[in-house]
C-alpha positions as CSV (number, residue, x, y, z in Angstrom):
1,X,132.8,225.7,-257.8
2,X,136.4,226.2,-257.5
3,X,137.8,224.6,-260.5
4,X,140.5,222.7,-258.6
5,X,138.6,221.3,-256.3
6,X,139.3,217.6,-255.7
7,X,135.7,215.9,-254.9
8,X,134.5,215.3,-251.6
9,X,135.4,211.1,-251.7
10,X,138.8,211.6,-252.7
11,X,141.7,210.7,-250.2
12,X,144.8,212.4,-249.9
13,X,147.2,210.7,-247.8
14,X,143.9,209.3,-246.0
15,X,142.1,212.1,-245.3
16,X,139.3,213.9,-246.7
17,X,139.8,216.8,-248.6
18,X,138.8,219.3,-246.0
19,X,140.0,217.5,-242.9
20,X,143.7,216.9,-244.4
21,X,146.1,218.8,-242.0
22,X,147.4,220.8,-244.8
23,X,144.4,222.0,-245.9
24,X,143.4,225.2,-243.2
25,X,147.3,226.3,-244.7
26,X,146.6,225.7,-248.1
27,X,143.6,228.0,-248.1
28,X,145.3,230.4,-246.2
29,X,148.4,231.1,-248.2
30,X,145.9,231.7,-251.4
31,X,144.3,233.7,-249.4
32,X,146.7,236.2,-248.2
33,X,148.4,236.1,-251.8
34,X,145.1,236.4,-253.6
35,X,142.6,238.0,-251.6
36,X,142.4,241.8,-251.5
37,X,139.7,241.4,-248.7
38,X,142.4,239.7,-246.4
39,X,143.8,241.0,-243.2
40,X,147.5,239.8,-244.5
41,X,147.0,240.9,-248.1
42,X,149.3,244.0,-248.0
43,X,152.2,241.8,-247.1
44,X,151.8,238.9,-249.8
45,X,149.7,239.9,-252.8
46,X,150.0,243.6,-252.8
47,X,153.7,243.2,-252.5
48,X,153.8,240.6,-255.5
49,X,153.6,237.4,-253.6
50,X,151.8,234.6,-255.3
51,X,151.2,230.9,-255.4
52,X,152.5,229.1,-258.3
53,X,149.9,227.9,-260.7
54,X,150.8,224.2,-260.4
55,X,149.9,224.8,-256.4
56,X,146.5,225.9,-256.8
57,X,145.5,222.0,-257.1
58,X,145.4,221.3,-253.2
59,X,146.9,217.6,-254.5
60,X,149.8,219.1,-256.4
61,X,150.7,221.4,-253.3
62,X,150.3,218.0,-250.9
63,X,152.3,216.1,-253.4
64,X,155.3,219.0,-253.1
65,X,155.4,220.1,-249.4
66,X,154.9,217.4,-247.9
67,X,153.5,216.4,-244.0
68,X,154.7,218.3,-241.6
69,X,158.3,216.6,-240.5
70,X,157.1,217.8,-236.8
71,X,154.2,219.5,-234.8
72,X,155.5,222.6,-235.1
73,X,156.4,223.0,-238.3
74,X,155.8,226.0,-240.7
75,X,155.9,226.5,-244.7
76,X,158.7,229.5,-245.1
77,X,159.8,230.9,-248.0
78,X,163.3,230.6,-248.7
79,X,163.4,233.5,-250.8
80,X,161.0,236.0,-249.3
81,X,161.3,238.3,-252.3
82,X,159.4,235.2,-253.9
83,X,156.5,233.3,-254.3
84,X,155.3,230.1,-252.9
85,X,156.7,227.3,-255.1
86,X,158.1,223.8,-254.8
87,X,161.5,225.5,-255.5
88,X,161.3,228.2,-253.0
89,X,159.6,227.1,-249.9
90,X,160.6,224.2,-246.9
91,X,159.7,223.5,-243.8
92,X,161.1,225.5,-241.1
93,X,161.0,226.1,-237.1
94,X,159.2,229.4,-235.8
95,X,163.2,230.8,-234.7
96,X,164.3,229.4,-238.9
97,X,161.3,231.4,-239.9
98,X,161.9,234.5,-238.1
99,X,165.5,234.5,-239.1
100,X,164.5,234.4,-242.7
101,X,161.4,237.4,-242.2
102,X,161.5,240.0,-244.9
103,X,162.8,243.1,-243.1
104,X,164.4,243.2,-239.7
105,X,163.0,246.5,-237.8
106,X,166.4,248.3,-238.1
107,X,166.8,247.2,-242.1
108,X,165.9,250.3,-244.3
109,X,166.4,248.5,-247.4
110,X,163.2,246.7,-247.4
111,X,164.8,243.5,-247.9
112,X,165.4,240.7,-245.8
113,X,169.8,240.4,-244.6
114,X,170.5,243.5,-246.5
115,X,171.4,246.7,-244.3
116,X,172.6,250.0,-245.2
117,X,175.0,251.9,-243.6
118,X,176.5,255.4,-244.1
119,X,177.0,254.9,-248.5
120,X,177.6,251.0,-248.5
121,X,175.2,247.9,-248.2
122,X,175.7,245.1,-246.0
123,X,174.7,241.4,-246.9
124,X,174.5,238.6,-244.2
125,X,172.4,235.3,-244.0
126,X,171.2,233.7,-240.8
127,X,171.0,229.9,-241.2
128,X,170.7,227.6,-237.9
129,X,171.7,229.4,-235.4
130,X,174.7,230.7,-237.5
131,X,175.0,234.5,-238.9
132,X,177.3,234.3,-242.3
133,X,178.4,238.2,-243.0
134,X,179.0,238.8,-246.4
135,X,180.7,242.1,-246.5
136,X,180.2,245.4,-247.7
137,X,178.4,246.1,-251.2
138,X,178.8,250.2,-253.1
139,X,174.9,249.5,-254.6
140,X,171.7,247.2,-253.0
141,X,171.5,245.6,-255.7
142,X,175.0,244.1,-255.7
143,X,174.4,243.0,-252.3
144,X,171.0,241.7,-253.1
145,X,172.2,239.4,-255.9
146,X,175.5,238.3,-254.1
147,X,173.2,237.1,-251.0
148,X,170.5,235.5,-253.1
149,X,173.5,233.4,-254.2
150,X,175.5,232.4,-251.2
151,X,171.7,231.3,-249.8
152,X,171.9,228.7,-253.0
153,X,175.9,228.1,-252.1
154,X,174.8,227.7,-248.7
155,X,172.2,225.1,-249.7
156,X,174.1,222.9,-251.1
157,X,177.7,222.9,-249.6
158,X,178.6,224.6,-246.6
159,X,182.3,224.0,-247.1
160,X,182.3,226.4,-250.0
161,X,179.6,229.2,-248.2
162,X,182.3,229.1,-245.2
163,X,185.4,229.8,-248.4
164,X,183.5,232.6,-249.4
165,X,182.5,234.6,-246.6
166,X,186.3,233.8,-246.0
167,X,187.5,235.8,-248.9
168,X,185.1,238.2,-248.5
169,X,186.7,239.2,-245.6
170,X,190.2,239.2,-247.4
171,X,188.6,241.5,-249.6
172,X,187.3,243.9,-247.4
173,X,191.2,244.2,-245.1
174,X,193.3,246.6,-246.3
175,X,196.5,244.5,-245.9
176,X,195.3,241.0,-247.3
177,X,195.4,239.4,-244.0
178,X,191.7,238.3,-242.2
179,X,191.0,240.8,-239.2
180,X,194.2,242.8,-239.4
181,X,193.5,246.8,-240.9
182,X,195.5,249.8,-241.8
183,X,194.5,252.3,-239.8
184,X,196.7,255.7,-240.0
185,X,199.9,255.7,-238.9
186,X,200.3,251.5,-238.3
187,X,197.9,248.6,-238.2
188,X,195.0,247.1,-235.9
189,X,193.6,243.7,-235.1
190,X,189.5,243.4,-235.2
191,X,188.0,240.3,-234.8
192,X,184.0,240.7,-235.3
193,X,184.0,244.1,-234.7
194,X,185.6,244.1,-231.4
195,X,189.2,245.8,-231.1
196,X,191.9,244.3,-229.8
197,X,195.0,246.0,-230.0
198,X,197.5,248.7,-232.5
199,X,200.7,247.6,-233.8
200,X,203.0,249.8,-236.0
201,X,204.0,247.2,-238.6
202,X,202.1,244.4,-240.2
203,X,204.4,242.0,-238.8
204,X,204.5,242.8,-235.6
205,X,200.3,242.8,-235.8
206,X,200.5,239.5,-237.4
207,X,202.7,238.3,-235.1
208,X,199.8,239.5,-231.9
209,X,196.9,237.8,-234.3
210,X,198.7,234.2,-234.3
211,X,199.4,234.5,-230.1
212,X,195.9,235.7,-230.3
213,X,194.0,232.9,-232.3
214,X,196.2,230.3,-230.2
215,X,194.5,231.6,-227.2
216,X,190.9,231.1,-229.1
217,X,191.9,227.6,-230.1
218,X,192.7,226.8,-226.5
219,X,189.4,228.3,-224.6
């Protein structure tokens, strides 16, 4: 007998122990974290994934998560380089979860919003509906860490994720000013990757960013 196991006459939130509607997902994320013999092993358990002591008592893990907040709901991992915890997971929508999957099929890192390209690593975080980029990184590591804490930032005031990813992109121009770059022989205007015009002197580029962010405002 499983030496969590509840008894059969106890209610949890009403229900019987087997007929709660977190139980089928309860089993199921021991399971694939804890069961060599399951089909989803190799991407939980083999890879490190585990369930938190405290959350192999089925009222503990009830008493954390919570009922679904609507129908279709899932348990995601915020972290997915984690475990299953009260700490690490929330409820989330199927697009919330997707966002958050491990590796995206071009990502040859092997970890989820980290990307490399040519000798540098790029960091970004997708959070409702909105990509953050976090810039450019010389080691995966850097990046790793730096993302794992804007997703904390990110958390808990969005005000201060929106300052960073700010400066991160002073950091990353060459002339101190947000979307304006030296580029040989003067200076050119990108705005999310998309050019937008060559200017040989930083005033006169600055001058073309602030007709050209009045023009945003407006449409």
């Amino acid at each position: 007998m499983n030496k969590h196991w509840t008894g059969p006459k106890e209610l949890i939130d009403g229900y019987s122990y087997k007929k709660h509607p977190l139980y089928a997902r309860w089993t199921c994320m021991k399971d694939r974290c804890r069961n060599p013999n399951s089909k989803d092993y190799h991407k939980y358990g083999e890879r490190g994934i585990t369930v938190c002591e405290e959350w192999l008592d089925f009222k503990n893990y009830v008493r954390d998560i919570g009922l679904p907040p609507y129908e279709s709901a899932s348990v995601d991992r915020i972290d997915n380089t984690k475990g299953y915890c009260k700490d690490n997971c929330r409820w989330a929508t199927k697009k919330e979860q997707t966002d958050n999957r491990r590796v995206m099929n071009n990502n040859s890192c092997g970890y989820d919003g980290v990307f490399k390209r040519e000798k540098s690593f790029y960091a970004s975080v997708v959070d409702n509906y909105k990509k953050y980029y976090l810039g450019s990184f010389p080691t995966l590591e850097e990046a790793i860490e730096f993302r794992k804490q804007f997703v904390v930032v990110l958390k808990q005031d969005k005000d201060k994720a929106n300052q960073i990813v700010k400066e991160q992109k002073l950091k990353k121009s060459s002339t101190g000013v947000q979307n304006i770059h030296k580029h040989k022989n003067g200076f050119q205007i990108t705005i999310k990757g998309k050019y937008l015009g060559f200017y040989k002197t930083l005033e006169e580029a600055k001058r073309a960013l602030e007709g050209l962010n009045v023009i945003r405002s407006n449409n």
